[in-house]
Each structure stands twice: as C-alpha cells, then as structure tokens.
C-alpha positions in Angstrom: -2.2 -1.0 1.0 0.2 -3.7 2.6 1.1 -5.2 -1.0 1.6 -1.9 -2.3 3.6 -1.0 0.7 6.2 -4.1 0.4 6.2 -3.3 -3.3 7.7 0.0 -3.2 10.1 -0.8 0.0 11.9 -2.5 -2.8 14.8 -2.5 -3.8 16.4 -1.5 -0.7 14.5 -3.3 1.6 12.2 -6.3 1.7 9.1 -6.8 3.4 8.7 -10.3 4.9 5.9 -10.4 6.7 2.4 -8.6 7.1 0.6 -8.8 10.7 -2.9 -7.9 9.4 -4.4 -7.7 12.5 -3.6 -7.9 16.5 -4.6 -11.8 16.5 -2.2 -12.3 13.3 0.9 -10.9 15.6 -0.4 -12.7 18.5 -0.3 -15.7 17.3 2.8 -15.2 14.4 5.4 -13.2 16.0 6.9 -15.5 18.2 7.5 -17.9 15.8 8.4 -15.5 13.2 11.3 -13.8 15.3 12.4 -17.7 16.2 12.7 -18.4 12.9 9.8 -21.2 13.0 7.6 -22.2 10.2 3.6 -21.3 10.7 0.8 -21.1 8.3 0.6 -16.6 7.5 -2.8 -15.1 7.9 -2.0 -13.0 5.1 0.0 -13.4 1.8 1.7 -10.3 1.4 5.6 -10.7 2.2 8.8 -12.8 1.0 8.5 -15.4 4.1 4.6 -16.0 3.4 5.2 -19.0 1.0 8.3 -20.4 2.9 8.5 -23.0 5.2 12.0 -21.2 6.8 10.7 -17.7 7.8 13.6 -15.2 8.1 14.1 -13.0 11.2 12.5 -9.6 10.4 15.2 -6.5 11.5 12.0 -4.0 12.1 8.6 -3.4 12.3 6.6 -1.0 10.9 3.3 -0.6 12.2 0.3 1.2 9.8 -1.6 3.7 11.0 -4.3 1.6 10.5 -3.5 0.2 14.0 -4.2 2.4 17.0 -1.9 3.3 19.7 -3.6 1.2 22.0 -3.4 -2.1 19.5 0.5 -1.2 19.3 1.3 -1.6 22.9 -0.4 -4.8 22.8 1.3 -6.2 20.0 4.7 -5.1 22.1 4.3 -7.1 24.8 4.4 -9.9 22.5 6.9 -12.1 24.4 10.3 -11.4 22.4 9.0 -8.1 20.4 11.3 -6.3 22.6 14.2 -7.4 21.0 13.5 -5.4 17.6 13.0 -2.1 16.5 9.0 -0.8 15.9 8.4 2.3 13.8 4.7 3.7 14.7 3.8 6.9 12.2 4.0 9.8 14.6 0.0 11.6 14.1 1.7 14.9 14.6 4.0 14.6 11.4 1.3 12.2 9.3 0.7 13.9 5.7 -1.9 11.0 5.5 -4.9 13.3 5.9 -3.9 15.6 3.5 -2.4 12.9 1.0 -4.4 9.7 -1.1 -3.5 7.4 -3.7 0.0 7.0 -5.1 1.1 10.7 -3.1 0.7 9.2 0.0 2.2 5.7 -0.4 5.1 7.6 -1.7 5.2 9.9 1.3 4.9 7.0 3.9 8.0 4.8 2.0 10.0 8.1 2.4 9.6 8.1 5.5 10.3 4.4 6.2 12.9 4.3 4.9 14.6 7.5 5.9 13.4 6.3 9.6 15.3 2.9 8.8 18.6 4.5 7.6 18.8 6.7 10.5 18.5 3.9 12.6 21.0 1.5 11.0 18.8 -0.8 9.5 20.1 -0.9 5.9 
C-alpha cells in the first residue's frame, strides 16, 4: 500500500521516506530530519537510494499504526518540529472502501489536509 501511496501523491508531492514500522522511525527519524545518511528499512521513497536524505515537510501516518504506536513515534527526539497527519477513525471511508476507491479517497484527503496546512 506504501508504494502505491507515494505513487499517486505524485505529481504534487513526493514521498521520501516510508517508516514501516515503530523500530524503522526509531531508529531513522532522527537522522532523516538531520539530513544524515542511514541504510532505509524499506525501499519505498525518493531518499531510499540516496546517500543525502532530504528533510521531509510532513508526516503522514497509516492507519495501519494505532494511536498508541503514533504517540511513540512522536516523542522521537526532534519529531516535534514537523507536522503529523493521523487519519481521524471518525471521518475514515476505509471500512466502507478497497482497492483503487480507497487509495484514491485517502490521497484526497492527504493532500487536501496538506494544502490547508501550507505544505505545498
């Protein structure tokens, strides 16, 4: 679903990085919002065959992580300093949605959330 995601993000906006799992932010969003090189526990993203990772301007977590696994991830040290989007339960067409419906749906949104919010 990640590569799918970043796929249709594009051409207005670029995905650079995939955490696909707590220990993957733990250990690569530090150096990811320094700007460091590290070795990506996934492939999916621009930065993931780079050795100069570029700051990411958001994050969107999946609803694939709980709520729980989110307020972990943001007390990364220096996640503060950047917008997280988190898909609100109460407004999530993903139980009603599959397949190509629902990725559209969920970049929609995205994106919609990112514009309102200045990231463009």
């Amino acid at each position: 679903m990640a590569g799918s995601f970043a796929k249709s993000m594009l051409p207005e906006y670029e995905v650079v990085h995939h955490f696909p799992s707590t220990s993957a932010a733990h250990a690569e969003l530090l150096p990811l919002l320094r700007g460091e090189p590290f070795t990506p526990h996934s492939s999916v993203g621009t930065d993931s065959h780079t050795d100069k990772p570029r700051i990411p301007r958001a994050i969107m977590v999946g609803a694939g992580f709980s709520e729980s696994e989110l307020d972990e991830m943001r007390k990364i040290e220096g996640a503060e300093s950047i917008p997280w989007q988190y898909p609100d339960p109460l407004k999530s067409a993903a139980s009603a949605l599959s397949g190509p419906f629902l990725m559209m749906v969920i970049v929609r949104r995205v994106k919609g959330c990112l514009r309102a919010n200045g990231v463009v």
